[in-house]
C-alpha positions as CSV (number, residue, x, y, z in Angstrom):
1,X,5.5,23.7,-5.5
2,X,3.1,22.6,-8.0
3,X,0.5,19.5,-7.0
4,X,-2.3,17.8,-8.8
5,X,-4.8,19.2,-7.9
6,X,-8.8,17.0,-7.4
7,X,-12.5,17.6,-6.2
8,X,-13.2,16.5,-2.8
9,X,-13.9,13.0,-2.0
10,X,-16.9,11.3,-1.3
11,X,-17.9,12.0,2.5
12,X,-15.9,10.0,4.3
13,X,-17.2,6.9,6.4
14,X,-14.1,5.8,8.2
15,X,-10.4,7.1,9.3
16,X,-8.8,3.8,7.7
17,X,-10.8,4.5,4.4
18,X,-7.9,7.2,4.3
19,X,-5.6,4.5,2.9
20,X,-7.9,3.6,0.2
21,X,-8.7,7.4,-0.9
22,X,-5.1,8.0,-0.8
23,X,-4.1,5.1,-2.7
24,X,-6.6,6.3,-5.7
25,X,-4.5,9.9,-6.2
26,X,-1.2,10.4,-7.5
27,X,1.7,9.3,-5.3
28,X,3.9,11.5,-3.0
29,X,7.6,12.6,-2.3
30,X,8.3,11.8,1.5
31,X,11.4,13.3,3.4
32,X,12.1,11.5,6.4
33,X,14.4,13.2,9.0
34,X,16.3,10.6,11.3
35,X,15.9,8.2,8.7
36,X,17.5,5.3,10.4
37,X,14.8,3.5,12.5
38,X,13.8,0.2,11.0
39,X,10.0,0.6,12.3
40,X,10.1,3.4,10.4
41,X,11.3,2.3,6.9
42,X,9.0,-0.6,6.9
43,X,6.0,1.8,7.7
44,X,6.9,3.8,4.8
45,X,7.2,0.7,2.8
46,X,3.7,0.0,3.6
47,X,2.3,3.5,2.4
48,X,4.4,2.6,-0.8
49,X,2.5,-0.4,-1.0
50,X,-0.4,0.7,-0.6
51,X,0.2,3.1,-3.6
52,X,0.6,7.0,-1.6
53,X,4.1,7.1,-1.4
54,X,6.4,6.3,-4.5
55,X,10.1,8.2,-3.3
56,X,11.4,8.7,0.3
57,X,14.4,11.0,0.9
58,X,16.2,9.8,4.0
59,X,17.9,11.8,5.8
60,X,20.7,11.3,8.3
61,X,24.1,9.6,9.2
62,X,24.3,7.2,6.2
63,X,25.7,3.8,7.6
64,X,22.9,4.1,10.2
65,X,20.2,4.5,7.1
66,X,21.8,2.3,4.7
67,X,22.5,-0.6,7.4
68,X,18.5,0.1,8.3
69,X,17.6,-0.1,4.7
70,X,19.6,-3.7,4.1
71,X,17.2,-4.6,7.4
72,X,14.4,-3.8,6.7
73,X,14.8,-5.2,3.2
74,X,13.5,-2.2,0.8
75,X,14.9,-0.5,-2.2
76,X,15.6,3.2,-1.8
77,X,18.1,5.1,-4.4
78,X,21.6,6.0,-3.5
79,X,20.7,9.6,-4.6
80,X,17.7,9.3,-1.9
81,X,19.8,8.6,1.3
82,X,21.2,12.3,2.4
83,X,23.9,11.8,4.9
84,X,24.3,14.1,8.2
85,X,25.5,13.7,11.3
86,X,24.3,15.6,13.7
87,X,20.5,16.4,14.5
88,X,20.8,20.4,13.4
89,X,22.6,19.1,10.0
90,X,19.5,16.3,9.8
91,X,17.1,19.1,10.2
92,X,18.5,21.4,8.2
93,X,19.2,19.3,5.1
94,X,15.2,18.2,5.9
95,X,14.8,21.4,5.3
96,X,16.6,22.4,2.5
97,X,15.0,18.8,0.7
98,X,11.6,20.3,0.6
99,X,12.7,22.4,-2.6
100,X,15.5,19.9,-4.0
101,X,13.3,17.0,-3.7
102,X,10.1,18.5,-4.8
103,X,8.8,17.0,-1.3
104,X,5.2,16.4,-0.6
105,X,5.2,15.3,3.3
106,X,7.6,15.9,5.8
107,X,8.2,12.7,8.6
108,X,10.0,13.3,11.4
109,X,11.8,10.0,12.5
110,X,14.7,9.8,14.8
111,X,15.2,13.2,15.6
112,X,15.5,15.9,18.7
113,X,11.7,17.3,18.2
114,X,13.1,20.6,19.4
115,X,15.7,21.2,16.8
116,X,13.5,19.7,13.8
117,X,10.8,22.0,15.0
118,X,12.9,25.3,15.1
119,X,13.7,24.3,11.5
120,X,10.9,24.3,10.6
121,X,8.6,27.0,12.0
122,X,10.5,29.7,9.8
123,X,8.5,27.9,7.0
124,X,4.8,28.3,8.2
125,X,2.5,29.5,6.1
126,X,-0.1,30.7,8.3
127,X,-0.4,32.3,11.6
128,X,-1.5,29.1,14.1
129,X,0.5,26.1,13.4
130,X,-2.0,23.6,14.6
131,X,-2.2,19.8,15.5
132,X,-5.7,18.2,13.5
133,X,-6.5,14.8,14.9
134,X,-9.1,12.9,12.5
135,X,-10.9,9.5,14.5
136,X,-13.7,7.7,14.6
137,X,-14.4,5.5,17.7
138,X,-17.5,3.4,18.4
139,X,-18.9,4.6,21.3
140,X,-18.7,8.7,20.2
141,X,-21.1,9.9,17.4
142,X,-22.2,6.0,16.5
143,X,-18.3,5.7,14.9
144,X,-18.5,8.2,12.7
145,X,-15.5,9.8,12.0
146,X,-15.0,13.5,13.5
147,X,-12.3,16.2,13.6
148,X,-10.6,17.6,17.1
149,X,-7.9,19.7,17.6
150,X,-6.1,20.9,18.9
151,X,-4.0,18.1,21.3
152,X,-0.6,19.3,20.2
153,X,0.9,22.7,19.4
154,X,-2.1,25.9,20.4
155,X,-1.6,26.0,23.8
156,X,-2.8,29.7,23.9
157,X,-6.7,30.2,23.7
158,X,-7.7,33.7,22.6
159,X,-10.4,34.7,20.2
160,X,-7.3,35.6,17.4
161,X,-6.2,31.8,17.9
162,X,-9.3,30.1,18.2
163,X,-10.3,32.0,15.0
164,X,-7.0,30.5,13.2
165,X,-7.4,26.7,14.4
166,X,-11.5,26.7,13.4
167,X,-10.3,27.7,9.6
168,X,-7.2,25.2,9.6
169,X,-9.6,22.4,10.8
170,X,-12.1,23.5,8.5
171,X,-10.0,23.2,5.6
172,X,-8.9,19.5,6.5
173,X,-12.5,18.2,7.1
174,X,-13.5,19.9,3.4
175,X,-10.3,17.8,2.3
176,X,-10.1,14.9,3.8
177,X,-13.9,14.1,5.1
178,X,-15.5,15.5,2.1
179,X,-17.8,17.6,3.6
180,X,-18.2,21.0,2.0
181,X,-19.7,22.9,5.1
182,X,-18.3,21.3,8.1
183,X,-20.5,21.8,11.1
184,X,-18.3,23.2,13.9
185,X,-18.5,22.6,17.7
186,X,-16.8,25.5,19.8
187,X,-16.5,22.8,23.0
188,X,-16.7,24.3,26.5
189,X,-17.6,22.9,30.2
190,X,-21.3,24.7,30.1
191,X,-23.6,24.6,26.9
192,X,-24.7,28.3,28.1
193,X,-22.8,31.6,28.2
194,X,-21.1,31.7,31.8
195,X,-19.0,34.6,32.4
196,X,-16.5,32.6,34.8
197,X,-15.8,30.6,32.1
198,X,-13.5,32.4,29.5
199,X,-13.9,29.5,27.0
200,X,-17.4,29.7,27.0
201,X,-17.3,33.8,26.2
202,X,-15.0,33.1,23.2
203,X,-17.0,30.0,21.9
204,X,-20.2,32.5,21.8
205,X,-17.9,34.9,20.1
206,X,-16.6,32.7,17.4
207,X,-20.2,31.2,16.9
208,X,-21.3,34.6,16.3
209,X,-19.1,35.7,13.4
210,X,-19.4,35.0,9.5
211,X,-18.1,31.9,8.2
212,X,-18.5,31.4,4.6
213,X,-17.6,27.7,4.5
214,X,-18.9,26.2,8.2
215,X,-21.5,26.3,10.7
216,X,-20.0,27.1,13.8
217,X,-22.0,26.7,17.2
218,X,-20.6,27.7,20.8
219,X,-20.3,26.8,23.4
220,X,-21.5,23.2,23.2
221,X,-20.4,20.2,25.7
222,X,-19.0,17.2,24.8
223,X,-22.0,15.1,24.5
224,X,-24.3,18.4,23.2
225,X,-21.6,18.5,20.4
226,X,-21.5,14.8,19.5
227,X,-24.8,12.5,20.9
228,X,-28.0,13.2,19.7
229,X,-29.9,11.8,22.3
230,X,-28.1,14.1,24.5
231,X,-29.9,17.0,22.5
232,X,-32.9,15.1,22.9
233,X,-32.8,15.1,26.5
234,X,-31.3,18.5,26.8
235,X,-33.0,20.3,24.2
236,X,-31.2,22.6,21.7
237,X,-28.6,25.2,23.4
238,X,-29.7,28.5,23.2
239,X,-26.6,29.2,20.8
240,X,-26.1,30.4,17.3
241,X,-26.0,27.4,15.0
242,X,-27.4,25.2,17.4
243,X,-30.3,23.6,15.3
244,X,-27.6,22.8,12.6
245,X,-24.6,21.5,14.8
246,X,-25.8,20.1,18.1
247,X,-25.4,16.5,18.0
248,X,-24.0,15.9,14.8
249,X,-20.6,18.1,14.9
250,X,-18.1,17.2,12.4
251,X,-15.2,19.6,14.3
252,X,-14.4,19.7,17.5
253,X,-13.0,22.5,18.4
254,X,-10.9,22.1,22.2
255,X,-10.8,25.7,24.5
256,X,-7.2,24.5,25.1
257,X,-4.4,21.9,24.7
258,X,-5.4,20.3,28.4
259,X,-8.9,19.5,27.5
260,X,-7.9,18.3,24.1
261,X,-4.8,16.6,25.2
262,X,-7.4,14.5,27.4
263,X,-9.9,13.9,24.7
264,X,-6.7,12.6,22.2
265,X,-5.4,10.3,24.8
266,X,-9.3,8.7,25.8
267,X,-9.2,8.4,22.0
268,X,-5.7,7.0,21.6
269,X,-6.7,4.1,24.4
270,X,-9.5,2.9,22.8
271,X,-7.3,2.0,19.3
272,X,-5.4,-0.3,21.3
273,X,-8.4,-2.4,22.2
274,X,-9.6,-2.0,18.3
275,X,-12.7,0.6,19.4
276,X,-11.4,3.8,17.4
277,X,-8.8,4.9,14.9
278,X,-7.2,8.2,14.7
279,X,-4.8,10.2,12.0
280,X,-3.0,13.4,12.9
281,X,-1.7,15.9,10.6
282,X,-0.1,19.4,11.2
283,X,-1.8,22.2,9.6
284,X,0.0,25.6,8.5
285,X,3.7,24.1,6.7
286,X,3.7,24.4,2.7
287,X,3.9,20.7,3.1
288,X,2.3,18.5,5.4
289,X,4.2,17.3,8.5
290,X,4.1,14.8,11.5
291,X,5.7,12.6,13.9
292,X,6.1,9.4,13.7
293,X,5.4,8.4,17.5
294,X,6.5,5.4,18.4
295,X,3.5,5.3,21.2
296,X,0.7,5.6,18.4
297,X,-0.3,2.1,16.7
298,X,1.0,1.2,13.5
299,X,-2.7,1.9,12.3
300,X,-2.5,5.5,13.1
301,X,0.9,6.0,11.7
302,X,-0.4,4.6,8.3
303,X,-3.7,6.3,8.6
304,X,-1.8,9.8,9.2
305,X,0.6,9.2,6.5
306,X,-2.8,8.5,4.6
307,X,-4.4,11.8,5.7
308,X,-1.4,14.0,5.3
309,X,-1.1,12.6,1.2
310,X,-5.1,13.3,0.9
311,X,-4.5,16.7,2.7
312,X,-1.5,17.1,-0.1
313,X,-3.5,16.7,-2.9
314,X,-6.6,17.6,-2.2
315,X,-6.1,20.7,0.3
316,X,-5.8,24.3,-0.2
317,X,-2.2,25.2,-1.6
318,X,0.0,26.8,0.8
319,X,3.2,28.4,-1.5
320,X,2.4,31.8,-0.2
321,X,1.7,33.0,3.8
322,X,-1.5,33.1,4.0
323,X,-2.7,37.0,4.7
324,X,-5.2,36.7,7.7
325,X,-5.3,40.3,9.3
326,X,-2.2,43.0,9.8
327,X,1.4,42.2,9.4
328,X,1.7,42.7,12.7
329,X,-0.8,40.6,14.1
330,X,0.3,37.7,12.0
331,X,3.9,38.5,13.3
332,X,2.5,38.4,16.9
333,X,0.8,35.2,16.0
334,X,3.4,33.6,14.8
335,X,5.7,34.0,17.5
336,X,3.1,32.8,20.1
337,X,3.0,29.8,17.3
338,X,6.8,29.1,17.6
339,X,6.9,29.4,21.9
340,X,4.1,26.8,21.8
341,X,5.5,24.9,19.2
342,X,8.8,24.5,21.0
343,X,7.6,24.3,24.2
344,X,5.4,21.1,23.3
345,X,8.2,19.6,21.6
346,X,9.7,19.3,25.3
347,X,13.4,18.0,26.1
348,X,14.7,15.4,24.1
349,X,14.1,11.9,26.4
350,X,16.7,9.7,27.1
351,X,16.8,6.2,25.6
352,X,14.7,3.8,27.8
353,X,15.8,0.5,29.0
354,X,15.0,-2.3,27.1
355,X,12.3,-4.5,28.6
356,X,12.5,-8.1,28.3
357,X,10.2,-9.2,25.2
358,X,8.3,-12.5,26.7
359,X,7.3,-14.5,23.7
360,X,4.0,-15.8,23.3
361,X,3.7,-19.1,23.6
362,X,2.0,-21.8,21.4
363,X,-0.6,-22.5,23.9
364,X,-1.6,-18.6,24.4
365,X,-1.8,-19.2,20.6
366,X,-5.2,-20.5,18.5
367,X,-6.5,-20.4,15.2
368,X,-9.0,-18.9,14.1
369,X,-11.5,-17.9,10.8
370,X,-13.5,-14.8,10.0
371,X,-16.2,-14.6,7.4
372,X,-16.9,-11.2,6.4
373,X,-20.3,-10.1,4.2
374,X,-18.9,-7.5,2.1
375,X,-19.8,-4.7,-0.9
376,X,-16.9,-4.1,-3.6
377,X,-15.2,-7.6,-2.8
378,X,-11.9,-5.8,-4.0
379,X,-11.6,-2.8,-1.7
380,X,-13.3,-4.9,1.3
381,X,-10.0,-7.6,0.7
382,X,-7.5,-4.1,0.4
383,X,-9.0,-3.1,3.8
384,X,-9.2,-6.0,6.0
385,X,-5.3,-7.2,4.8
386,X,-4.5,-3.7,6.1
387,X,-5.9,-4.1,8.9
388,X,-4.5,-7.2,10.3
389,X,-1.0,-5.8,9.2
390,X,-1.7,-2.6,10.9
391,X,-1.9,-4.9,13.8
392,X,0.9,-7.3,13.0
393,X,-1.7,-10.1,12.5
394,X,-0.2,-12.6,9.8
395,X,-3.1,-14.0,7.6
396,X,-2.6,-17.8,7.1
397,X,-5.5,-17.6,4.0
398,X,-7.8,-15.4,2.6
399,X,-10.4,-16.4,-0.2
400,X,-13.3,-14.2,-1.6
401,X,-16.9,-15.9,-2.3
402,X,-19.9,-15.2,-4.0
403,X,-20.8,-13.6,-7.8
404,X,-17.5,-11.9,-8.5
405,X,-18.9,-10.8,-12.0
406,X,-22.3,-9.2,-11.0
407,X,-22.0,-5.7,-10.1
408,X,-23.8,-4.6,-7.1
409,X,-24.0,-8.0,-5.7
410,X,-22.5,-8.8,-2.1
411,X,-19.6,-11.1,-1.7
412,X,-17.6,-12.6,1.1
413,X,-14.7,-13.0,2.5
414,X,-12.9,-16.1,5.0
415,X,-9.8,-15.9,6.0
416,X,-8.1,-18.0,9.0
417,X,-5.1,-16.7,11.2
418,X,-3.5,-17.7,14.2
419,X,-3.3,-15.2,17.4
420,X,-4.1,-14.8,20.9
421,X,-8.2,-14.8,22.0
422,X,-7.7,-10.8,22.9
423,X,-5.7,-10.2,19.7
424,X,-8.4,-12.2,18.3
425,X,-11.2,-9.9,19.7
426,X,-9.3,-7.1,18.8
427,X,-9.7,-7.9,15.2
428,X,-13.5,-8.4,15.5
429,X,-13.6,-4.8,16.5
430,X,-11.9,-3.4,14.0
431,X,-13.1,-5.5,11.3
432,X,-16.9,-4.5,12.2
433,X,-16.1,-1.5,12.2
434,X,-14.6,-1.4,8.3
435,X,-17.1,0.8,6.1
436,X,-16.8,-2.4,3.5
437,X,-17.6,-4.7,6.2
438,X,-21.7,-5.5,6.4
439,X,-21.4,-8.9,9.0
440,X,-18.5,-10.6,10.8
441,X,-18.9,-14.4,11.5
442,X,-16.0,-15.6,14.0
443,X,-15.4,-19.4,14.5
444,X,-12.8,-21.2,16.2
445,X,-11.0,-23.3,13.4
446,X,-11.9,-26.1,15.4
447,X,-15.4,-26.0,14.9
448,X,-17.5,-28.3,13.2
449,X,-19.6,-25.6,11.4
450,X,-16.4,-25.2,9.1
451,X,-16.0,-27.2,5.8
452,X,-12.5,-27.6,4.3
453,X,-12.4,-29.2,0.7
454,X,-9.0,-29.8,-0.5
455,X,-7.9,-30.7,-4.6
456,X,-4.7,-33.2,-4.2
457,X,-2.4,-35.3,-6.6
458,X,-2.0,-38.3,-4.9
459,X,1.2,-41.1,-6.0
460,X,-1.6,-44.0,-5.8
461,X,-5.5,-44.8,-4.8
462,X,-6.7,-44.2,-1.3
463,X,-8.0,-46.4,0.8
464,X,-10.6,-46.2,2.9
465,X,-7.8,-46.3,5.8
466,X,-6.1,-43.2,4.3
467,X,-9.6,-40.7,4.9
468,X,-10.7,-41.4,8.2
469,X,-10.5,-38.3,10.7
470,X,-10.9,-37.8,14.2
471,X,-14.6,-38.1,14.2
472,X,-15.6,-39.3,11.0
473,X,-14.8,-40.3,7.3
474,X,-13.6,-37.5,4.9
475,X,-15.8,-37.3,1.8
476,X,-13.5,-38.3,-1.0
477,X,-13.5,-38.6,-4.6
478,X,-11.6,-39.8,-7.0
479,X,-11.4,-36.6,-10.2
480,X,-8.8,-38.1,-12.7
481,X,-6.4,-40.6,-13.0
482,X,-3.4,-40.3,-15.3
483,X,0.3,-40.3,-15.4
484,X,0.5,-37.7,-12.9
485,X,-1.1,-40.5,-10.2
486,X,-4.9,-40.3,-8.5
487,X,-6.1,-36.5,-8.4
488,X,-8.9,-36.6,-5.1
489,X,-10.7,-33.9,-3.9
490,X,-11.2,-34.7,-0.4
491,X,-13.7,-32.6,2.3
492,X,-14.7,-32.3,6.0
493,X,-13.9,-30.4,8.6
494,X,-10.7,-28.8,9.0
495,X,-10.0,-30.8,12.3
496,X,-10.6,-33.8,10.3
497,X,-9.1,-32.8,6.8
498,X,-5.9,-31.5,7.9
499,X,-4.5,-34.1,10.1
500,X,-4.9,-36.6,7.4
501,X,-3.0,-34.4,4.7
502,X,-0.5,-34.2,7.2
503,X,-0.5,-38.4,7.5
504,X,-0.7,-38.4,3.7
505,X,2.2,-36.5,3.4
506,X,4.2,-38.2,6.0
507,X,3.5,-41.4,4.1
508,X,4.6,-39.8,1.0
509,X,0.9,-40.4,-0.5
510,X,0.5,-36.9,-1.4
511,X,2.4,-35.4,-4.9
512,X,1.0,-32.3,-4.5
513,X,-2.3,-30.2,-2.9
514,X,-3.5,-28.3,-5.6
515,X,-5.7,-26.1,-4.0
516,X,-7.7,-26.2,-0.5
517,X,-10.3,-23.7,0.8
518,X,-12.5,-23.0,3.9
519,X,-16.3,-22.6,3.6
520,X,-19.5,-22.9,6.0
């Protein structure tokens, strides 16, 4: 399979920047196996939206997918929908799509993990299948964003593996992060040789050899590998690589899939309380593959869609095995690959009970604005839409300020919503933490250091009666007077404004609002 091919992106600054990147290089064929689940359709949607993805193959039991596709209200070709019944035939026809479709990403929906897996390990193209989880979170590394692995398919940790998952993770930070030499942490409980700790004898090992396109260190802890001021404290490990890699590691490289699984899931908390965002990606298929968990945040599922079309287009190409050592050891290698592979996928669970949904109520509810310094007014817009809808935040307004036709020069953003005060602080979180995001300003939309200025056609002259607010009289002037009726453009605060557009309009005063806008 052919694909466009690119030079590496600008160093990356955030994981959700992914969406943007992505959005910028040509779109993708997606296959999606168990293609039935409405959550699933609509994520898709959203990557087609947001320009990655332009054709989705879906594939399963037909009446399921087409009755999902009328629900979740998108347009997918006859010709795309593959029916099967059963979860071997989904599989296999997932499968078989990759050369029919001229597929670019493999998603696996609603779909025994087992069976899609055994599918698809006969197609691996390198030795160690591996599991490459991309975040940034705000109290690791100042938020900058930083490669681990691997939380979901090595389980073994020999030298022969540990050699496979450095070079698969090295080959998605040059990809999708941009950096040409990636520094590399070989992560262990002691930053010191220890001979009762294997993982530490292996790190050293690994940090030992050639690498032609990294800087590998090991062993490192945790905080040696990612906080500076640890190094400070600490000094430099007496390590190869240490000077280059301590502190500032862009790879994080776990001594097994316990340790890792525990870094993932400290990482995975924090995105629901807006402090980090993660992408996964599974490295070693000709094409790019995930899950689409249904515990991850609709954030990470976008954000991994985005990294696996980045990895697409601007990763090495994978048509051939790749030819790392002796047939035999690849052979060996691969099978270890398939028993982890299986064995993580696990049995498949049986469908939960429902919980009752308890609706929010209006008084849980309040509004709020955000004003947001920005750089490239555009992209900063593109990002902070997509991250309220990554969060199911609906956006009542959103207007851009400042010198829209200077290049260079800052602009801002306000926008008002209505959520809950933690959804609310939730946002402030992740908006700060937007590369395009300079200063966040939060106000209640209650407050009195908010202006509202509102343009209406009025059916006759106002009196001054018709402008008086809670607290005080609306400023009001009269613009033009024709045929139309009285045009006003009326300002104050939005406590004040809005209930008297709403009396205007109960009295049938008010034609027509022209425009209205929120300022400070």
């Amino acid at each position: 399979m052919t694909r466009a091919r690119s030079s590496l992106p600008d160093r990356l600054r955030r994981v959700v920047d992914l969406i943007e990147i992505a959005g910028r290089l040509s779109p993708l064929t997606a296959v999606l196996a168990g293609g039935h689940r409405v959550e699933d359709l609509r994520l898709v949607e959203s990557a087609r939206d947001h320009g990655f993805v332009d054709r989705i193959i879906l594939v399963g039991r037909k009446q399921r997918i087409e009755a999902a596709v009328a629900e979740a209200s998108i347009n997918v070709a006859v010709d795309d929908i593959v029916d099967a019944e059963t979860d071997e035939a989904i599989a296999a026809a997932t499968v078989e799509s990759i050369q029919a479709f001229g597929v670019d990403m493999v998603l696996e929906g609603d779909v025994a993990a087992d069976v899609m897996r055994r599918h698809m390990l006969p197609l691996a193209v390198r030795p160690t299948v591996s599991l490459a989880t991309l975040f940034d979170a705000a109290p690791i590394a100042d938020g900058r964003p930083i490669l681990l692995t691997d939380a979901g398919v090595a389980a073994a940790s020999n030298f022969d593996r540990m050699v496979d998952l450095v070079r698969n993770a090295v080959d998605v930070a040059r990809a999708a992060m941009g950096i040409r030499r990636p520094r590399v942490a070989i992560l262990s409980a002691d930053g010191q040789q220890i001979d009762a700790i294997p993982s530490a004898r292996i790190a050293l090992e690994l940090a030992r050899r050639e690498w032609p396109d990294a800087v590998v260190c090991g062993p490192l802890t945790f905080d040696l590998a990612t906080d500076p001021s640890a190094v400070a404290g600490h000094g430099l490990p007496d390590v190869p690589g240490a000077e280059e890699v301590a502190g500032r590691a862009d790879v994080l490289i776990c001594p097994d899939v316990d340790s890792a699984g525990v870094l993932y899931k400290a990482v995975a908390a924090m995105c629901k309380y807006g402090e980090a965002t993660l992408a996964n990606l599974a490295v070693g298929f000709p094409v790019p593959y995930t899950v689409l968990s249904q515990a991850d945040t609709l954030e990470t599922r976008l954000a991994s869609i985005a990294l696996r079309a980045v990895y697409a287009r601007l990763g090495p190409q994978e048509e051939s095995p790749a030819a790392q050592g002796s047939q035999e050891v690849r052979i060996e290698r691969l099978a270890q690959t398939a028993l982890d592979f299986l064995d993580r996928a696990g049995p498949r669970p049986s469908p939960s009970i429902p919980q009752e949904t308890v609706a929010m109520s209006s008084a849980d509810k309040s509004r709020w604005v955000f004003r947001a310094h920005v750089v490239d007014r555009a992209g900063a817009l593109t990002s902070i839409a997509s991250a309220f809808s990554n969060e199911g935040v609906s956006i009542d307004t959103i207007v851009g300020h400042g010198f829209e036709q200077r290049a260079g020069v800052d602009g801002s953003v306000v926008l008002t919503f209505g959520c809950s005060e933690a959804e609310k602080d939730k946002m402030v979180r992740k908006i700060k933490r937007l590369s395009k995001v300079i200063q966040l300003e939060e106000y209640p939309y209650e407050s009195q250091s908010l202006r509202k200025s509102a343009l209406i056609l009025s059916a006759r002259e106002l009196k001054p009666c018709d402008v008086v607010g809670e607290t005080t009289f609306l400023t009001s002037e009269l613009v033009k007077k024709d045929a139309r009726g009285f045009m006003y453009l009326l300002a104050g605060s939005p406590s004040d404004l809005d209930p008297v557009l709403e009396r205007l309009e109960t009295a049938d005063a008010v034609k027509d609002v022209i425009y209205s806008v929120l300022s400070l």
